[in-house]
C-alpha positions in Angstrom: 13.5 17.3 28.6 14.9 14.2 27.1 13.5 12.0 24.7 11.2 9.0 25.7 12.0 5.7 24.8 8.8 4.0 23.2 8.0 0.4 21.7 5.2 0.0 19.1 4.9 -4.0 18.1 2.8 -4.7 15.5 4.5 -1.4 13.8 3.8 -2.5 9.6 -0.1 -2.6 10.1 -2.8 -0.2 9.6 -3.2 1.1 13.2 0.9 1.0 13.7 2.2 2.8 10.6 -0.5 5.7 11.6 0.9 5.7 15.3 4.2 6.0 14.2 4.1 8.7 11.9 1.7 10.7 14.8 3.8 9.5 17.6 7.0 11.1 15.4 5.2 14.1 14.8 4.2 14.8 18.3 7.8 15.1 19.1 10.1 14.1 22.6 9.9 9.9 21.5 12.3 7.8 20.7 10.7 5.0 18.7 11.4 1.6 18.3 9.7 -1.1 16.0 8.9 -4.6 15.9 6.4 -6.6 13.9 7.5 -10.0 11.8 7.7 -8.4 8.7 10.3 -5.1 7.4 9.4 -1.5 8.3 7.6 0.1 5.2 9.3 2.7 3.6 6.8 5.4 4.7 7.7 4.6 8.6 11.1 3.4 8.3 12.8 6.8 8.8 10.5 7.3 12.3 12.0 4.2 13.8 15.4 4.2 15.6 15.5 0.6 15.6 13.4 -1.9 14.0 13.4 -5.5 15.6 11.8 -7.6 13.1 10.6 -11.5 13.8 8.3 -13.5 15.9 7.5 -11.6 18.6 7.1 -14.2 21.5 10.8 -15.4 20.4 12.0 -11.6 20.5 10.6 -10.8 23.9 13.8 -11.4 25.5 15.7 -9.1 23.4 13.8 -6.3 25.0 15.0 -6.7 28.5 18.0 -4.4 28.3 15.4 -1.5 27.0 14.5 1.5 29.5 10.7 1.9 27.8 9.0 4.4 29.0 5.3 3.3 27.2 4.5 0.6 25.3 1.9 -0.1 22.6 1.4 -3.3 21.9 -0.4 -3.7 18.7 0.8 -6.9 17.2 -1.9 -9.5 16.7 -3.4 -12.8 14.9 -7.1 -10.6 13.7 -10.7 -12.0 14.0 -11.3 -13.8 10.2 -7.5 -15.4 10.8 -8.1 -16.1 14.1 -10.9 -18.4 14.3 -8.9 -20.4 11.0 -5.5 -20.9 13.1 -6.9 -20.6 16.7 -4.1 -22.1 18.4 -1.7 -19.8 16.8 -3.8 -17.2 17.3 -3.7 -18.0 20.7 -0.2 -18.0 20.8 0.6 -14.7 19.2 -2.4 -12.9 20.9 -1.6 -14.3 24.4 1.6 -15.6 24.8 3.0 -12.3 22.9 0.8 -10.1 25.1 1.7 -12.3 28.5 5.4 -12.1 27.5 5.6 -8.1 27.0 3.3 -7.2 30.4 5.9 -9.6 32.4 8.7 -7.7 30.7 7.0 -4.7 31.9 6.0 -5.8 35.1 9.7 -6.8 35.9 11.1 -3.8 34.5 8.8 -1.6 36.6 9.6 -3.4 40.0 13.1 -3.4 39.6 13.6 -0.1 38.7 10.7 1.4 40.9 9.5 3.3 37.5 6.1 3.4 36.1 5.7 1.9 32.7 2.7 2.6 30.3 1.1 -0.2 28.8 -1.7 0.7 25.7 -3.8 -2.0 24.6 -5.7 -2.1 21.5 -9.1 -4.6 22.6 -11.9 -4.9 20.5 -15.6 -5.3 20.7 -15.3 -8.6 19.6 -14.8 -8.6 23.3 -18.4 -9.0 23.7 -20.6 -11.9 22.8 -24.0 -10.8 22.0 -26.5 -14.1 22.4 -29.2 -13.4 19.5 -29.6 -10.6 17.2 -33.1 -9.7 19.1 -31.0 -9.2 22.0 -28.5 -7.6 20.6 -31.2 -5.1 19.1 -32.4 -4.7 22.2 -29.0 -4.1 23.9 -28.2 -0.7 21.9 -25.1 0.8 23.1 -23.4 -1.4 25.3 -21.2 -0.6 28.4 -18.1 -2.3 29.6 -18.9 -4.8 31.9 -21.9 -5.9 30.3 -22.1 -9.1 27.6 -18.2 -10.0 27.7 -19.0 -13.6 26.5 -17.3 -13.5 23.4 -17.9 -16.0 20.5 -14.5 -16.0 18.9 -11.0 -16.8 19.6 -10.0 -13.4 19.0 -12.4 -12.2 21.3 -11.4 -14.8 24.0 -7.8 -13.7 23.1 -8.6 -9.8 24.1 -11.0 -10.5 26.7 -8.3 -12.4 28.8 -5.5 -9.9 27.8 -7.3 -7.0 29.4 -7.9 -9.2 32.3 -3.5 -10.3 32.2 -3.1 -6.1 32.3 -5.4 -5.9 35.3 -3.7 -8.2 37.3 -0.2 -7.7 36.4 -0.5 -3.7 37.2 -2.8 -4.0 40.5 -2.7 -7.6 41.7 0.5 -9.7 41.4 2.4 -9.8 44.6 -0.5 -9.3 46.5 -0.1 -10.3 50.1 -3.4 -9.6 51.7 -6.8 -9.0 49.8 -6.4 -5.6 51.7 -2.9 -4.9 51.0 -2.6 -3.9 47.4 0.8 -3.2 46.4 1.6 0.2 44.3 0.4 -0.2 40.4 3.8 0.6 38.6 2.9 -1.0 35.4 0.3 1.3 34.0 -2.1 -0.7 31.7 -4.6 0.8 30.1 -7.1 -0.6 27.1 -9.5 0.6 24.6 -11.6 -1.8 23.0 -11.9 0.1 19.3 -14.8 -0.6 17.3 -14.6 -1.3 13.3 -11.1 1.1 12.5 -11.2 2.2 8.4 -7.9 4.2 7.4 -7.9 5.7 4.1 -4.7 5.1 3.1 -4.0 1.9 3.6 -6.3 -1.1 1.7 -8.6 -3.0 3.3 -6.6 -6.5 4.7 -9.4 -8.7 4.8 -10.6 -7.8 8.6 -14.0 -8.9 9.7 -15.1 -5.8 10.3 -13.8 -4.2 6.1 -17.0 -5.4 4.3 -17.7 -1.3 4.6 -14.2 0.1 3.0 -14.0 -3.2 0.6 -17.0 -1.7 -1.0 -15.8 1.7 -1.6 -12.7 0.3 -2.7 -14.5 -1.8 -5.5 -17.1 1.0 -6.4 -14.3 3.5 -6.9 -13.1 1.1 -9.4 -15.6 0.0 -11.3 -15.5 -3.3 -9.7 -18.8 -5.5 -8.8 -18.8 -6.1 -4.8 -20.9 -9.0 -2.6 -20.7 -7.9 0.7 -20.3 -11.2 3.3 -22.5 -9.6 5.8 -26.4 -9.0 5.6 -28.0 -5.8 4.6 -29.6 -5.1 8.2 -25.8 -5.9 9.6 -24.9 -2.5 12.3 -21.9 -2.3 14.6 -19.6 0.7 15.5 -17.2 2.2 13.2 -14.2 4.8 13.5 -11.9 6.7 11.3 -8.4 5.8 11.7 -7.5 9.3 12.8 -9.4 9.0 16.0 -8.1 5.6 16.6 -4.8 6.9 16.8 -5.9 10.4 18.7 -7.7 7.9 21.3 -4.3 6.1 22.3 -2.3 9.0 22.2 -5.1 11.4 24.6 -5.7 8.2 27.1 -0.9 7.6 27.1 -1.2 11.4 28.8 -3.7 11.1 31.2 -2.8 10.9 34.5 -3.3 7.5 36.1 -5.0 9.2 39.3 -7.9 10.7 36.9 -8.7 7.2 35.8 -10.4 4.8 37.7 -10.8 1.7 35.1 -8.0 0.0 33.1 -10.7 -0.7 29.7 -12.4 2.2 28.3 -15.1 1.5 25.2 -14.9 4.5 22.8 -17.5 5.2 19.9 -18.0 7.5 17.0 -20.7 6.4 14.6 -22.8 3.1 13.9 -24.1 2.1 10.8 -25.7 -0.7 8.5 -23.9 -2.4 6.1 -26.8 -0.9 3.3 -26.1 2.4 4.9 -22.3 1.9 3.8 -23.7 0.9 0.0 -25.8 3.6 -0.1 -23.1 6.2 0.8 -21.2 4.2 -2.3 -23.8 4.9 -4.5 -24.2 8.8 -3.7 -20.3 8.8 -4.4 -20.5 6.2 -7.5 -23.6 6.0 -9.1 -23.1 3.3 -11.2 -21.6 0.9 -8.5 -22.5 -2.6 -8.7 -22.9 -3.5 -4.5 -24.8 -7.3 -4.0 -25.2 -9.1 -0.9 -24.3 -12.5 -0.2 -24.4 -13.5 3.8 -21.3 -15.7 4.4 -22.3 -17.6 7.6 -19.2 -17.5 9.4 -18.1 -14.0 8.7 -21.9 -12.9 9.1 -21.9 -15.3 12.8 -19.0 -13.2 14.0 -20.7 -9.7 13.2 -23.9 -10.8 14.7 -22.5 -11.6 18.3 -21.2 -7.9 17.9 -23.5 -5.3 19.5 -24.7 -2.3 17.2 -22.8 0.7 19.1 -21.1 0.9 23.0 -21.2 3.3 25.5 -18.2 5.4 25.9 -19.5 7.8 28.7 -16.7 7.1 31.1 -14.3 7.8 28.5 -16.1 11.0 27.7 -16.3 11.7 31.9 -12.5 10.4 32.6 -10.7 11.5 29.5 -12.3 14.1 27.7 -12.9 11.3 24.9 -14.4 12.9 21.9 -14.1 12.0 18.1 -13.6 14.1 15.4 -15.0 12.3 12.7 -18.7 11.8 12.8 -20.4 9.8 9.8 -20.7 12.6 7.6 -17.6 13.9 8.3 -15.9 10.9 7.8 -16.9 10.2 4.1 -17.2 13.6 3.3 -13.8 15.6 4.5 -11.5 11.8 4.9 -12.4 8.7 3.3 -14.1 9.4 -0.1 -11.5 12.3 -1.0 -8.7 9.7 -0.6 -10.7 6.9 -2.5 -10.9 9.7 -5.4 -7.6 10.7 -5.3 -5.9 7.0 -5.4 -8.4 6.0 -8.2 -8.2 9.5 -9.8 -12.1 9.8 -9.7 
């Protein structure tokens, strides 16, 4: 069987290096890279071809490629975002727009399905008050998408672009739906930690950042409140998530956006677990209202039952077994504790 030809943008950051080195191991890929920066020496083996610059100026360059799937990872984050919203909007949108048109085009022409895997987010969501976001537990996917962030906005509206640009453009009659051949499909990921790359200032890293410091010997003040909970996941099911949901087939799917869960915890529950591991860590809290604004309109968990029903979605890292067998062995060994 010969090889498929894949594209990873965004390929230098925490979620891309970890899909290309388990996207290489699978086997039967030919991968090629793009972010704005140079391939890291860890990856830069795995790639056939890196294409390195501003993404909605490389676009173009990608028209002559016969992808087969696409993962489209590259992206202005949540902190950065709501700094430089109007490039954020322009990398997060225009990028996005440019690369499902590619695909769209590509598909039609060539009467060939391509696969389109979106990384969205729960900033997705917009949760109105903390009450009601207590009182909202696990959230599904059509419920509170009135998100409070540019980011959020930015995702929110991307998954709708890979809705219409699979099932809806071209459309004749509101009865006539032409064949999806772009196959777009989304996960909105919760808080993603990796062990072996450092924390890069993410909304959502107030957990890892203390780990990072307590391993060291370092004093911490968290930016978010003690009672602060949302949804967390170990970078290994992250990248097991994209890579179960690229071989499902589209006819056992019946959504395009699928929320998917494995633990949800406080940010006091995070210090605690850094004191078990360092006793003598120094963890303060000191709310920064911005940071702690964009938390809040998160909710504390989703609901990832249709993921479970459609895709056989399950993680392999529940809380204990994340610190336990993946995070605080690394921590130890890169700090030699």
């Amino acid at each position: 069987m010969s090889e498929q030809l894949a594209l990873i943008t965004g390929a230098c950051g925490e979620i891309g290096q970890a899909l290309v080195q388990e996207l290489a191991a699978k086997g039967g890929y030919r991968i090629v890279t793009s972010d704005i920066a140079p391939l890291p020496e860890s990856i830069k083996k795995l790639s056939a071809e890196h294409v390195q610059g501003d993404l909605v100026y490389k676009v173009k360059t990608f028209y002559d490629y016969d992808f087969d799937i696409i993962f489209h990872l590259a992206a202005s984050l949540s902190s950065k975002a709501e700094i430089a919203t109007e490039e954020a909007h322009r990398i997060n949108v225009e990028g996005t727009m440019q690369l499902l048109m590619l695909a769209a085009y590509r598909s039609e022409k060539y009467n060939k399905s391509i696969k389109f895997l979106f990384p969205s987010s729960i900033a997705a969501y917009g949760m109105p008050s903390l009450a009601e976001k207590q009182r909202a537990g696990a959230v599904k996917e059509d419920e509170w998408n009135m998100p409070h962030t540019m980011y959020g906005c930015n995702k929110l509206y991307c998954e709708k672009l890979g809705l219409y640009y699979s099932k809806y453009q071209g459309q004749k009659h509101l009865d006539e739906t032409p064949p999806a051949m772009l196959d777009f499909r989304a996960i909105r990921f919760p808080g993603l930690i990796s062990a072996f790359t450092l924390p890069s200032g993410g909304t959502s890293d107030y957990g890892p950042e203390m780990l990072h410091a307590a391993a060291q010997d370092k004093a911490y003040s968290c930016f978010v409140r003690e009672d602060t909970k949302i949804s967390f996941m170990a970078m290994p099911d992250a990248i097991k998530s994209l890579l179960v949901l690229m071989d499902v087939p589209r006819e056992n799917l019946s959504y395009t956006v699928y929320n998917i869960a494995a633990f949800a915890i406080t940010a006091e529950e995070f210090r605690q677990r850094a004191l078990k591991a360092f006793p003598d860590a120094q963890i303060t809290f000191d709310s920064n209202p911005r940071r702690q604004g964009i938390v809040d309109s998160w909710p504390e968990d989703v609901d990832d039952s249709l993921a479970r029903a459609e895709w056989n979605w399950n993680p392999d890292y529940d809380v204990d077994r994340f610190f336990d067998d993946y995070f605080l062995p690394e921590i130890r060994k890169r700090y030699g504790k």
